[in-house]
C-alpha positions as semicolon CSV with decimal commas, in nm:
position;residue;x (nm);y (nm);z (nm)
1;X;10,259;8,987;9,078
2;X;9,931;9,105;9,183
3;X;9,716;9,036;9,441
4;X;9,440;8,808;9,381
5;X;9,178;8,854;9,672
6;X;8,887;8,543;9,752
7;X;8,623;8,728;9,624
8;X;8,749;8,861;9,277
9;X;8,804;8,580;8,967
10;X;8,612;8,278;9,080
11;X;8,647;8,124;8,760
12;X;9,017;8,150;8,817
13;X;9,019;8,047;9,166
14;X;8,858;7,746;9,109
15;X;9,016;7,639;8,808
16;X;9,362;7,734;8,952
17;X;9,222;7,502;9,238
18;X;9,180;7,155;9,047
19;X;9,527;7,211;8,884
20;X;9,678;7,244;9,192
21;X;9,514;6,931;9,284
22;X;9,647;6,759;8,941
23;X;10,012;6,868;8,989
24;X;10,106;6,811;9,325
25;X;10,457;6,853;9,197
26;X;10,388;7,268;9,230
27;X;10,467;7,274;9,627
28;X;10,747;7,425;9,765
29;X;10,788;7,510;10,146
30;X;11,051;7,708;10,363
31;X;11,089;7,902;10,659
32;X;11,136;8,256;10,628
33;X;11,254;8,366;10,991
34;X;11,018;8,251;11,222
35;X;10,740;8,234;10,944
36;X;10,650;7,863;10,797
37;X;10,551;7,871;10,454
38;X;10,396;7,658;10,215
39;X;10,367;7,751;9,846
40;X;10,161;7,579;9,596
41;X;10,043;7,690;9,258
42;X;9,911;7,629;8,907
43;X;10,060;7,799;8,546
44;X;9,838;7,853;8,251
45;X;9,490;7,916;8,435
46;X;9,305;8,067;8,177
47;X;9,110;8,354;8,213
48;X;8,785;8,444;7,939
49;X;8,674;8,796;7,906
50;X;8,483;9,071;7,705
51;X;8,160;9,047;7,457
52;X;8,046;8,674;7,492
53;X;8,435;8,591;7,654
54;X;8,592;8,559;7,325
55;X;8,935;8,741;7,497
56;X;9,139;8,477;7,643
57;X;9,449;8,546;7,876
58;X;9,658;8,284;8,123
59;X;9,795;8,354;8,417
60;X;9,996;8,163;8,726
61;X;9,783;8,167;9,030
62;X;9,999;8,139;9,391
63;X;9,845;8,076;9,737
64;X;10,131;8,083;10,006
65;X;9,977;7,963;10,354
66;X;10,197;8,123;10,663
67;X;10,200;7,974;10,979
68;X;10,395;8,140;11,306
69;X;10,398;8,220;11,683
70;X;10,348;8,537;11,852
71;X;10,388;8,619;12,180
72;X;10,142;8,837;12,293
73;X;10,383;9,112;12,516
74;X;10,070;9,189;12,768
75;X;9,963;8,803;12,864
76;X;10,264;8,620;12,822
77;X;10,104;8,432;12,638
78;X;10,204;8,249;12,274
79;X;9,958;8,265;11,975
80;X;9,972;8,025;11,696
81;X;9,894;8,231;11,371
82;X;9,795;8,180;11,024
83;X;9,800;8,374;10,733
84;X;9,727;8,302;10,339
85;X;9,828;8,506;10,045
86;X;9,765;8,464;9,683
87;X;9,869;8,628;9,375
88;X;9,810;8,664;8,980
89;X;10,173;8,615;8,755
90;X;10,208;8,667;8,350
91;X;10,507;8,427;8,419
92;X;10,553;8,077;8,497
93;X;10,605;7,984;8,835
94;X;10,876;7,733;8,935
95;X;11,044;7,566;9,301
96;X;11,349;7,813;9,181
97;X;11,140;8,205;9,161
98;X;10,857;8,101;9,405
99;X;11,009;8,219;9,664
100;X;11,166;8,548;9,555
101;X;10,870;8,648;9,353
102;X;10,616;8,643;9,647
103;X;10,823;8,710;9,962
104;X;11,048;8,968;9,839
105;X;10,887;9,090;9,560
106;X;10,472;9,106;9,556
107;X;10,483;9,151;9,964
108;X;10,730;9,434;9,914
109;X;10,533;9,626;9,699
110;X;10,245;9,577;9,866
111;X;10,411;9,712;10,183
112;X;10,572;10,022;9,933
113;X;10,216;10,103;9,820
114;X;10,068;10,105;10,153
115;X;10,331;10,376;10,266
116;X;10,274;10,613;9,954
117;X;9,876;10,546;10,075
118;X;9,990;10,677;10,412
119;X;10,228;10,955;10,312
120;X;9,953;11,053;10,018
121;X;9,624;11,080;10,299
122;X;9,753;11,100;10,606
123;X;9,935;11,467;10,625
124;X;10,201;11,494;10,369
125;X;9,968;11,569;10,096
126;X;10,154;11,446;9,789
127;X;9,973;11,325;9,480
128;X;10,094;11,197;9,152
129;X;10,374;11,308;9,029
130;X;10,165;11,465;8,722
131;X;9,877;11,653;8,909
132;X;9,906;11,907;9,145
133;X;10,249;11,895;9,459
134;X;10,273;12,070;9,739
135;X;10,637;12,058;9,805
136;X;10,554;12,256;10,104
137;X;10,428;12,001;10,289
138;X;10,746;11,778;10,288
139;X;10,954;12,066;10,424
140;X;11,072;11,954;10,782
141;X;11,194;12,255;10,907
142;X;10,860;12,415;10,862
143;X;10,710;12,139;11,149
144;X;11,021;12,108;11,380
């Protein structure tokens, strides 16, 4: 699964949009805790590419729109929010793996890559596991 942001693809996005609108049978919704979701999406969007777009590849195209309340802790007040994901899948998308492949999968790793980010730039100084380590840095007792 990977991200497929509004402004990347337009050729995809839109034809991944008039499928969706042809099979309405694609929709699958749940709640997820407090979180409302609605899932719809579209397999075999095809994608052209390269010198005069001979290259051809498909992929599944997901949009899951979030809805939930918030509280806001200093007002007191509630919040109605709203969210929208979308992602990019070499496999077929069904009612049976939507929910497992974007929830707990594709939001998972985005959340696991955001933490390397963090540990990578902001103090621990690690890099790829094939350039230069400072093993240094992750020593605990040196900051205690």
């Amino acid at each position: 699964m990977i991200v497929l942001k509004d402004n990347c693809l337009k050729e995809v996005w839109e034809d991944a949009e008039e499928l969706m609108k042809l099979e309405e049978e694609n929709h699958y919704e749940c709640d997820w805790g407090d979180h409302h979701q609605v899932y719809t999406w579209a397999n075999a969007v095809p994608y052209y590419y390269g010198q005069h777009r001979k290259n051809k590849e498909t992929f599944a195209v997901v949009i899951c729109q979030e809805e939930w309340d918030e509280v806001d802790r200093n007002r007191g007040e509630t919040k109605h929010k709203k969210t929208r994901y979308a992602w990019l899948s070499g496999r077929a998308i069904n009612k049976h793996n939507v929910f497992n492949r974007c929830t707990k999968m594709a939001r998972y790793r985005w959340k696991t890559e955001n933490n390397i980010l963090v540990e990578k730039h902001c103090g621990y100084q690690c890099d790829s596991l094939l350039s230069r380590f400072n093993y240094d840095a992750l020593r605990l007792s040196d900051y205690l």
